[in-house]
C-alpha positions in Angstrom: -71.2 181.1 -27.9 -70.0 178.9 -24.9 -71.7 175.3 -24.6 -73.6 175.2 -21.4 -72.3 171.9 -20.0 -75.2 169.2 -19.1 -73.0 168.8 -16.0 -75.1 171.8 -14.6 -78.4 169.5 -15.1 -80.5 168.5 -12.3 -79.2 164.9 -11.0 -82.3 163.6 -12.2 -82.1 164.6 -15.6 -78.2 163.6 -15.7 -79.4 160.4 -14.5 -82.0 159.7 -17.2 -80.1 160.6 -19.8 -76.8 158.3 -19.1 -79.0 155.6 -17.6 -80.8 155.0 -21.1 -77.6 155.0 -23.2 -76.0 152.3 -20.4 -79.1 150.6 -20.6 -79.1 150.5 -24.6 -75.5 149.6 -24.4 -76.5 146.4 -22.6 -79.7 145.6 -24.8 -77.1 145.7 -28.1 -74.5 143.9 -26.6 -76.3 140.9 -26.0 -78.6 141.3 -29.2 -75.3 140.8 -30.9 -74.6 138.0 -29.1 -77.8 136.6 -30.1 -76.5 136.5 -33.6 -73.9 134.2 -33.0 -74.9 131.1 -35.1 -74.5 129.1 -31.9 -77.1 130.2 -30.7 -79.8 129.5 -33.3 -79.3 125.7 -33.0 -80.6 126.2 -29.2 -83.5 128.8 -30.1 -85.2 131.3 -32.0 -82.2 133.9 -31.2 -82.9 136.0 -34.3 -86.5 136.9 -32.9 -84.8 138.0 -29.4 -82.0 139.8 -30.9 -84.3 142.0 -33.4 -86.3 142.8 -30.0 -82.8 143.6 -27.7 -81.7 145.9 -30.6 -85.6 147.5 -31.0 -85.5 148.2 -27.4 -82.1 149.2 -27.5 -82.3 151.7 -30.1 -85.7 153.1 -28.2 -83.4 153.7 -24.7 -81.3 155.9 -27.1 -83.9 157.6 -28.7 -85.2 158.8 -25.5 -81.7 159.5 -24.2 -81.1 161.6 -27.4 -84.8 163.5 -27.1 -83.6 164.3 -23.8 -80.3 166.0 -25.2 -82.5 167.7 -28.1 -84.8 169.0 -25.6 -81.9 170.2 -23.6 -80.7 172.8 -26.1 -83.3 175.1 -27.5 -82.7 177.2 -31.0 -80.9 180.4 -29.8 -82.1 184.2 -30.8 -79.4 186.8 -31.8 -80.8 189.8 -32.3 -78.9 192.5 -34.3 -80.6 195.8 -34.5 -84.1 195.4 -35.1 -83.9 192.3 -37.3 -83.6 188.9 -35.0 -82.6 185.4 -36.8 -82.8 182.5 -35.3 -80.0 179.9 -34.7 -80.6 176.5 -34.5 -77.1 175.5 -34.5 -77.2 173.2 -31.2 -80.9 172.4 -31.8 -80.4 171.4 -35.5 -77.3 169.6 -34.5 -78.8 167.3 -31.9 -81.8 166.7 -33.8 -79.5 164.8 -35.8 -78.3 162.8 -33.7 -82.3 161.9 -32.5 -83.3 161.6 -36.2 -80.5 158.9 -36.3 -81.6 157.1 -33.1 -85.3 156.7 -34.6 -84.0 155.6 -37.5 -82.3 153.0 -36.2 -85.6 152.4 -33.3 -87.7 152.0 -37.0 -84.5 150.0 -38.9 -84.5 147.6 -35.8 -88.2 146.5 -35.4 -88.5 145.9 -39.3 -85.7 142.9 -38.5 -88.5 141.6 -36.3 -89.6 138.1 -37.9 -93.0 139.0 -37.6 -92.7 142.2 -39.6 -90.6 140.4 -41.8 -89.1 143.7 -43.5 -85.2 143.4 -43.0 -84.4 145.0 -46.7 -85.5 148.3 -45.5 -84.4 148.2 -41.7 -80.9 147.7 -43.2 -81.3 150.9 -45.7 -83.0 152.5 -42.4 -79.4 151.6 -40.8 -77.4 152.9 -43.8 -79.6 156.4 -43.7 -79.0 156.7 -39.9 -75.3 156.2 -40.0 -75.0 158.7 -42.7 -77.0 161.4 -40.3 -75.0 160.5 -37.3 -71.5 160.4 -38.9 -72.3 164.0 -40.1 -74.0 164.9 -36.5 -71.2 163.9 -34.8 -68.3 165.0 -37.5 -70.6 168.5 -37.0 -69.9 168.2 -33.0 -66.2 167.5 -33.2 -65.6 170.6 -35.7 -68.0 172.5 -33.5 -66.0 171.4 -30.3 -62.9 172.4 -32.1 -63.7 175.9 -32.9 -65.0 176.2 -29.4 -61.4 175.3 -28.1 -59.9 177.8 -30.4 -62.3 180.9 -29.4 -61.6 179.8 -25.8 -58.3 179.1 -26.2 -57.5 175.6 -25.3 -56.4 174.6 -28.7 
């Protein structure tokens, strides 16, 4: 099966989607910042940084829902028995699974909610899902190039 490239999406679309990474990108890097022990002589940077990374890990949430919603479980149907294949569907779910992981992992470092145990095994979960979502991409990439020939 050939990968429909999300090149062919409407500008719109293309534009949501990249715009919410870049825009998570941002909120992390200075969240990280904000964890420089400089910083929390001046003020209460662990409260802003726990909110840049919550709002950061929502932006890629939404850009990964967006990819998820993108590609649909396909139908093969051989004879009169059809199956269906989630393989692109299951695989980006992944990767969305991961994101809200992290959204959840991130707001329980929020000093309020006061929970930083779990958002860190949160973190550990939804690195594990998005190693193997993305190791998953690569090897499905790979094939692609062989059946296609690039490779």
């Amino acid at each position: 099966m050939q990968l429909e490239s999300t090149d062919r999406q409407p500008l719109k679309w293309r534009v949501w989607h990249s715009a919410n990474y870049c825009i998570g990108a941002v909120f992390f890097f200075f969240g990280s910042m904000l964890l420089y022990p400089y910083f929390a002589t001046i003020f209460e940077s662990g409260f802003y940084s726990a909110w840049l990374y919550t709002i950061g890990s929502l932006t890629f949430s939404f850009a990964d829902a967006t990819e998820w919603s993108y590609y649909e479980p396909i139908v093969v149907c051989k004879s009169r028995s059809c199956c269906l294949i989630p393989n692109l569907s299951l695989n980006f779910f992944m990767s969305m699974t991961g994101s809200i992981l992290y959204l959840i992992g991130s707001a329980m470092f929020i000093p309020s909610i006061n929970k930083a145990e779990t958002g860190l095994l949160l973190f550990i979960i939804a690195s594990i899902i998005i190693m193997i979502s993305q190791a998953w991409k690569v090897g499905r990439v790979i094939a692609e190039g062989k059946e296609n020939g690039d490779i």
